[in-house]
N, C-alpha and C positions, 0 to 999 in steps of 0.2 A: 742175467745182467740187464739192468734197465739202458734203454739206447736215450738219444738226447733228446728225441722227443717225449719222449713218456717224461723226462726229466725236467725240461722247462715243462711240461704241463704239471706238475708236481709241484714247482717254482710257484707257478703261479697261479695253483690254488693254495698254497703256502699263502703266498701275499693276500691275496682275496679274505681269507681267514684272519689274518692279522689287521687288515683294513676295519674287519667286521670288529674286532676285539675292541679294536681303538673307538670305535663309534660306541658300543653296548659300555665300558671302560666311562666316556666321556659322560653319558646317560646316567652315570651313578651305579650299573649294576657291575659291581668287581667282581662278583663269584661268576658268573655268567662269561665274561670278558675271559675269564680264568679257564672255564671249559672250553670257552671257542680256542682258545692259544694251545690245551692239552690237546682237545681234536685235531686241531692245524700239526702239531707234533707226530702225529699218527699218521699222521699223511704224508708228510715230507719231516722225517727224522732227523736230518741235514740243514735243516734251515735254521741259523742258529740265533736269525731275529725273532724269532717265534722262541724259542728260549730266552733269548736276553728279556722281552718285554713279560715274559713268565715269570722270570724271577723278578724283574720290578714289581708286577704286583703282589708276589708274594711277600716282599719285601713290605709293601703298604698294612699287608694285612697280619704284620709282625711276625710270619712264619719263617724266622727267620733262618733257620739252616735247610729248610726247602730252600731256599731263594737261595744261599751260597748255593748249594746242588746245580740247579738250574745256571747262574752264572758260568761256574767251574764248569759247565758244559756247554755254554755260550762261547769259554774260550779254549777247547779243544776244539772248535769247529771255529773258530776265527780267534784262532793268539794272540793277535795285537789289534784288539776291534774295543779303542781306547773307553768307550764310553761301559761296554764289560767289566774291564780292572778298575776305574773308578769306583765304578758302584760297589764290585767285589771288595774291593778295598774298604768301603763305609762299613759294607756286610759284618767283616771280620773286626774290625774296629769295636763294631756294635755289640758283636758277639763277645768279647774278650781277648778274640785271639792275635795279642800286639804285633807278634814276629812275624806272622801271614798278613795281616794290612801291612807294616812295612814292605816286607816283600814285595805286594801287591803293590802300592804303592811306587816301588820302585821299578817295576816292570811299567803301570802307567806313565812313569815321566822318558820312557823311554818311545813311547809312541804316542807323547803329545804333541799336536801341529801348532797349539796356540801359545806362546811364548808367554803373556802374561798368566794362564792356569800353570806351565808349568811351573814359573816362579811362585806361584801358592803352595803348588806339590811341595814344592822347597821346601818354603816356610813351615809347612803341615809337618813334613818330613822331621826337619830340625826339632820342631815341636814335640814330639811323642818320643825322640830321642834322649 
């Protein structure tokens, strides 16, 4: 069993990694940004911001059912970590799969803070109906 020290030190090399991603990411190199975030994975398996921004760029670089993968396990490790179902939501949209972005979809408006997106979710919602 890891005690909570080894755990926040895990935390935050997690973060450190993910800090780096975002830099190398913002520098143009995506495949690079892409290792650092798999590395940071390997280290702290649990961190599911290091998934979430995985599957965003896999999402950039059309891979697209990697990127659901990575999501769908963004939101085992954080279920209502709204900016996850969003994106999952576009994912499945993107993909074909209409009943899973509804779904998704309607799991996002239930842990939206901002009152005007959720009214979009709405409209979105009604939309693809």
């Amino acid at each position: 069993l890891i005690g909570a020290a080894e755990k926040e030190d895990l935390s935050q090399q997690a973060e450190q990694v993910l800090q780096q991603s975002v830099a190398v990411y913002k520098s143009g190199d995506i495949d690079r940004a892409i290792e650092l975030l798999r590395s940071g994975i390997n280290i702290d398996p649990l961190a599911y911001k290091l998934h979430y921004n995985l599957g965003l760029l896999l999402g950039k670089k059309s891979m697209i059912y990697q990127a659901i993968r990575e999501l769908e396990g963004t939101l085992e490790l954080a279920p209502d970590y709204f900016p996850a179902l969003k994106n999952l939501a576009l994912l499945y949209q993107k993909a074909g799969f209409k009943f899973k972005a509804i779904e998704t979809w309607e799991r996002a408006l239930h842990h939206c803070d901002d009152e005007e997106a959720r009214e979009g979710i709405k409209r979105h919602l009604l939309e693809m109906l």
